[in-house]
C-alpha positions as CSV (number, residue, x, y, z in Angstrom):
1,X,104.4,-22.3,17.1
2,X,103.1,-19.4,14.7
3,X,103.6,-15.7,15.3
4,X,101.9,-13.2,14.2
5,X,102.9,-9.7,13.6
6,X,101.3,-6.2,12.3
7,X,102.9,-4.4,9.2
8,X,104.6,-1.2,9.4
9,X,103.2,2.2,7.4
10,X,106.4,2.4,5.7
11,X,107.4,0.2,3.0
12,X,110.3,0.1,0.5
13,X,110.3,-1.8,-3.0
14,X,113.8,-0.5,-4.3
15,X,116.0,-2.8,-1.7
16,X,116.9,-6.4,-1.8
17,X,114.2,-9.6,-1.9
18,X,115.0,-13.0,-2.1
19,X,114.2,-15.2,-5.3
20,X,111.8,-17.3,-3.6
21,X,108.2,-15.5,-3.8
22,X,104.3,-17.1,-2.9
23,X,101.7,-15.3,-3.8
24,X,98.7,-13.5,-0.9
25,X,95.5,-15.9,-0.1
26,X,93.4,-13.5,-0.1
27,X,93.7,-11.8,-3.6
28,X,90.3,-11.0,-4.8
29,X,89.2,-9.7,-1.2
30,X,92.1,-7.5,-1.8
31,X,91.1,-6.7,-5.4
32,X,87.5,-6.0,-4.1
33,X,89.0,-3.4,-1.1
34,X,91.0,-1.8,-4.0
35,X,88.4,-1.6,-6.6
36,X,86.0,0.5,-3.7
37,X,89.3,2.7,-2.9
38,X,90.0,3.5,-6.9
39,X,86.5,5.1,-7.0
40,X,87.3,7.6,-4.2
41,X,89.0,10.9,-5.4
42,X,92.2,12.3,-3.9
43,X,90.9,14.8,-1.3
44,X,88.7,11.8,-0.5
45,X,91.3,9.5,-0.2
46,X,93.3,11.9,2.0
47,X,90.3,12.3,4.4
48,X,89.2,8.6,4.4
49,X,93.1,7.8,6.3
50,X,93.2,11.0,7.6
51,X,97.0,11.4,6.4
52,X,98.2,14.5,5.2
53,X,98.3,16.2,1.5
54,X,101.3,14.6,0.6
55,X,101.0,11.1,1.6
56,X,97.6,11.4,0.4
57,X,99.1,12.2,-3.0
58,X,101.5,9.0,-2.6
59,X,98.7,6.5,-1.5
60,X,96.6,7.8,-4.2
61,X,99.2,7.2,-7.0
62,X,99.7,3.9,-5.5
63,X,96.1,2.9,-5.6
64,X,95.5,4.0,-8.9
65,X,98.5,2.0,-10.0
66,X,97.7,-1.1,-7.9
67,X,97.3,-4.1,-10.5
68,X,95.0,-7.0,-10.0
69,X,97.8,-9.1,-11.3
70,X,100.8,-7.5,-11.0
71,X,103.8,-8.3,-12.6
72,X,107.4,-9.5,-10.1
73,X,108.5,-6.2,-11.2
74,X,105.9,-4.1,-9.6
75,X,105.6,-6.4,-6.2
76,X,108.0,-7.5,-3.1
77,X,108.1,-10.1,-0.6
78,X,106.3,-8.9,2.5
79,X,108.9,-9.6,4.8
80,X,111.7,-7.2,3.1
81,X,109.4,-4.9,1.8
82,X,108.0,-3.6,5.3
83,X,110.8,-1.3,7.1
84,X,109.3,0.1,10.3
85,X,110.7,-0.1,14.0
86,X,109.8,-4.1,14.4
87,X,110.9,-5.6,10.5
88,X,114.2,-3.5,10.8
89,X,115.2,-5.3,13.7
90,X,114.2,-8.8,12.6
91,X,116.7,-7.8,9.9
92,X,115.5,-10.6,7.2
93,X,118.0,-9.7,4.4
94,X,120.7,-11.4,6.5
95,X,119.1,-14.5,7.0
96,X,119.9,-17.4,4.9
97,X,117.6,-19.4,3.0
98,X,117.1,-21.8,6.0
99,X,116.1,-19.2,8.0
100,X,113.7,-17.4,5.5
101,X,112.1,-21.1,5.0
102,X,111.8,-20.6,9.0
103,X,109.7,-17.5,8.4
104,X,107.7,-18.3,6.1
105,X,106.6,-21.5,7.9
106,X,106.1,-19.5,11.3
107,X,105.3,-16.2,11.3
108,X,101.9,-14.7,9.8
109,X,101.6,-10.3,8.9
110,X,98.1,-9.0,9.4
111,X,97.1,-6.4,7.2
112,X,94.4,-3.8,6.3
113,X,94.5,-4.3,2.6
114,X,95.5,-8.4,2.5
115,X,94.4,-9.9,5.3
116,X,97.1,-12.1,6.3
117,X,100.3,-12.4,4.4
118,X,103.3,-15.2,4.6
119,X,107.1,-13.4,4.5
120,X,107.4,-14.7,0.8
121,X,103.7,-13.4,-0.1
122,X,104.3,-10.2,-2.7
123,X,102.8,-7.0,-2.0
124,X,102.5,-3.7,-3.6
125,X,102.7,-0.7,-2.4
126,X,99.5,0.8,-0.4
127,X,98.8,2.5,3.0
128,X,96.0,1.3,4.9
129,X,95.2,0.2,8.6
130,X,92.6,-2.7,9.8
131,X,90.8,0.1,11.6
132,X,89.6,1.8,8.4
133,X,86.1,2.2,7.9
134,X,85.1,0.9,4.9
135,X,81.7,0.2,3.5
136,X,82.1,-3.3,1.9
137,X,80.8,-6.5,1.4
138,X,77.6,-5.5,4.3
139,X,80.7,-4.8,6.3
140,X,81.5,-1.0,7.4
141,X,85.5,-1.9,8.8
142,X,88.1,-3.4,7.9
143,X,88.1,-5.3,10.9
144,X,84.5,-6.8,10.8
145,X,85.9,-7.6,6.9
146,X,88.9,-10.1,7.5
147,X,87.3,-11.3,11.1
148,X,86.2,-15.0,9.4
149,X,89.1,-15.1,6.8
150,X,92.1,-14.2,9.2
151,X,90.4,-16.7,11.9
152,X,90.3,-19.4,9.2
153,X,94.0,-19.1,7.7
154,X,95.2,-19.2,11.3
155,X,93.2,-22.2,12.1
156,X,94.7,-24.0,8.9
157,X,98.1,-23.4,9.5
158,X,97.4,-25.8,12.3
159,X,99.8,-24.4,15.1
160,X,99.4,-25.6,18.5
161,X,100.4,-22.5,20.1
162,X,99.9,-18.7,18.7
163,X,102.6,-16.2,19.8
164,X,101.0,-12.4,19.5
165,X,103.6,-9.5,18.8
166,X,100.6,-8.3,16.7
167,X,99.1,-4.1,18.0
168,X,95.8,-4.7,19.5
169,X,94.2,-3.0,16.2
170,X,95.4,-5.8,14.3
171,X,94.4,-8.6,16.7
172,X,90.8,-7.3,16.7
173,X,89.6,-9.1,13.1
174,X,90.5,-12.5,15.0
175,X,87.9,-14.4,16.5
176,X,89.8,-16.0,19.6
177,X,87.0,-18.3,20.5
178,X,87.6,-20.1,17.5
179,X,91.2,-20.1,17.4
180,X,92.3,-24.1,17.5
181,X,95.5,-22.9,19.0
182,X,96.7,-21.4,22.7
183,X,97.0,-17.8,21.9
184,X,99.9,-15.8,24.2
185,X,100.3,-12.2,24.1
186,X,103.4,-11.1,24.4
187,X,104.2,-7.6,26.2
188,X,107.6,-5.9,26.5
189,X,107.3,-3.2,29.3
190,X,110.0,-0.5,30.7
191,X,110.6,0.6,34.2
192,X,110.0,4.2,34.6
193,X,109.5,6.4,38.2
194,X,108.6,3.2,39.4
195,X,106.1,2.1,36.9
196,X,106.4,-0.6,34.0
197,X,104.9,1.6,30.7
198,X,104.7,0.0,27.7
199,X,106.8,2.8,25.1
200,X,105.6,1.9,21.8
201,X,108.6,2.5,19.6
202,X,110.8,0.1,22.1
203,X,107.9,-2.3,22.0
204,X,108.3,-2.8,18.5
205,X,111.7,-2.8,18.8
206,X,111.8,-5.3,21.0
207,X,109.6,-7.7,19.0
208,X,112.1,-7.4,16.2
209,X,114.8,-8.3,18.3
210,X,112.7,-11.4,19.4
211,X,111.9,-12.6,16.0
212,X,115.4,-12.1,15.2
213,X,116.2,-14.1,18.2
214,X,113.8,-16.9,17.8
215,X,114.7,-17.5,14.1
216,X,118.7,-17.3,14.3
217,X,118.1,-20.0,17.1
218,X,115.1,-22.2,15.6
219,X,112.7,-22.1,18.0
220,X,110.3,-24.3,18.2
221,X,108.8,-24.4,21.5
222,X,107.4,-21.1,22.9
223,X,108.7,-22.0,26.5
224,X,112.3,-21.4,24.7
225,X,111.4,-17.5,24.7
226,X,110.9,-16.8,28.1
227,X,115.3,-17.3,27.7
228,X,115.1,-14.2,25.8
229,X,117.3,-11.4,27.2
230,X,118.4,-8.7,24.3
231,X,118.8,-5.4,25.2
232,X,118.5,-5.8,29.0
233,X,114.6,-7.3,28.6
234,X,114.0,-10.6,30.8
235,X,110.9,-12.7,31.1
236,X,108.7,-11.2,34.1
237,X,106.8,-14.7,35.8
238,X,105.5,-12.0,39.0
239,X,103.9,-10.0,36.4
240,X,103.0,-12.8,33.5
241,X,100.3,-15.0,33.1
242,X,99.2,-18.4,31.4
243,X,98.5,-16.3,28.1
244,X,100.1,-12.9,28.5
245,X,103.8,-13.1,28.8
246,X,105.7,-9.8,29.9
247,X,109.2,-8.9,29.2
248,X,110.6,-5.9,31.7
249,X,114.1,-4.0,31.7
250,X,115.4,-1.2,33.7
C-alpha cells in the first residue's frame, strides 16, 4: 500500500529533521522549473502565483537563492519541513526510526516544483502549486509537466494498492489509466443541516490523523483503515464505493 499526499504552502527549515536524508528523483526537471522562474522579476513573480507583495518578496528571495546542488545546510527532509493542517497532524518528529523507515517506504508528496518526493527526500524552500501555468518543456502547466514522470515513479514503487489523501489539483498530473495499482480515494465528510460537506481544513486534518494512525499501527493492508475512528470519523460503506472510501462524523 502507498499513499500519496499533497504538500502544504507553509514550510519551516529551522525545526528538527532526522539524520537519515535521500535525495528528490526528479532534480534536473526541478532545476529546469527553477532556472525559467529565476528569469522572471519580482512583480512578475508576484503575478505569475498571484500571492501578495510580501510573500511575493519571500518566494522571490527563495528562488533566487535556490541552489542546483544545495548543501544539508540549506535543505530539509520533506516530511518535517512541510507544517500545514495535514503534516502537523501526522506529527513525524515523534516517530521513531521504525516508523520514519515506514514513511519513507509508503507514503509519496506530490509537488509543483519536484514532482514526487519520499519523506526523507530534501527540499528547499519555494512556493509553487501543480496548477501553475508555466511555459516549459512544450508544456504550458505544471500539471501537463510531471503527468508521465509522477505516473512512472508511482508505477515503480510497485504497490498493489494506491491510497489517495492527495487535493484533486495534485491528482491531476497522474495518468490513472496507467497506474499498475488499484487507486482509492479517500474522503472524510461532516454532517451539517442534514448534508455531509466536505470542510477543507477538517479534511486535511483528518488525513493527518489517518497517516498518524496508519503508521503508529503498521498498516499494511488498506482494508485495516476502514477501522479508523479518530476524532468521531467512521468508515461510511452506504455512502463508499469500490474506489472512493468516505469517512463521516457528526
Amino acid at each position: 500500500m502507498l499513499v500519496i499526499l499533497s504538500p502544504s504552502k507553509t514550510q519551516s527549515f529551522s525545526a528538527y529533521c532526522a539524520k537519515i536524508s535521500t535525495n528528490p528523483r526528479f532534480k534536473n526537471k526541478t532545476n529546469e522549473i527553477v532556472t525559467v522562474l529565476k528569469n522572471l522579476s519580482q512583480d512578475e513573480l508576484t503575478g505569475f502565483m498571484s500571492v501578495s507583495q510580501k510573500l511575493g518578496a519571500e518566494s522571490y528571495k527563495n528562488i533566487q537563492q535556490f541552489q542546483h546542488n544545495p548543501s544539508v545546510e540549506t535543505t530539509k527532509q520533506a516530511i518535517f519541513a512541510y507544517t500545514g493542517e495535514v503534516f502537523s497532524k501526522i506529527n513525524a518528529q515523534f516517530f521513531n526510526d521504525h516508523e520514519l523507515n515506514f514513511c519513507q517506504s509508503h507514503f509519496r508528496i506530490l509537488s509543483g516544483l519536484y514532482g514526487i518526493l519520499r519523506p526523507f527526500d530534501l527540499i528547499q524552500p519555494y512556493r509553487l502549486e501543480m496548477a501553475s501555468k508555466l511555459n516549459i518543456r512544450n508544456t504550458n502547466t505544471l500539471t501537463q509537466f510531471w503527468k508521465n514522470d509522477i505516473t512512472d515513479s508511482l508505477n515503480k514503487d510497485e504497490m498493489n494498492v494506491i491510497i489517495n489523501l492527495a487535493s484533486k489539483e495534485y491528482v491531476k498530473p497522474i495518468r490513472l489509466d496507467q497506474l499498475k495499482a488499484k487507486f482509492i480515494s479517500i474522503q472524510f465528510k461532516e454532517k451539517k443541516n442534514d448534508e455531509l460537506k466536505v470542510i477543507g481544513i477538517f479534511a486535511k486534518q483528518a488525513r493527518g490523523r489517518m497517516i498518524h494512525y496508519m503508521v503508529k499501527n503498521h498498516l499494511y493492508n488498506p482494508e485495516q483503515l476502514k477501522d479508523f475512528k479518530t476524532d468521531g470519523y467512521f468508515f461510511n460503506p452506504s455512502i463508499s464505493s469500490e474506489y472512493n472510501w468516505v469517512f463521516t462524523r457528526g
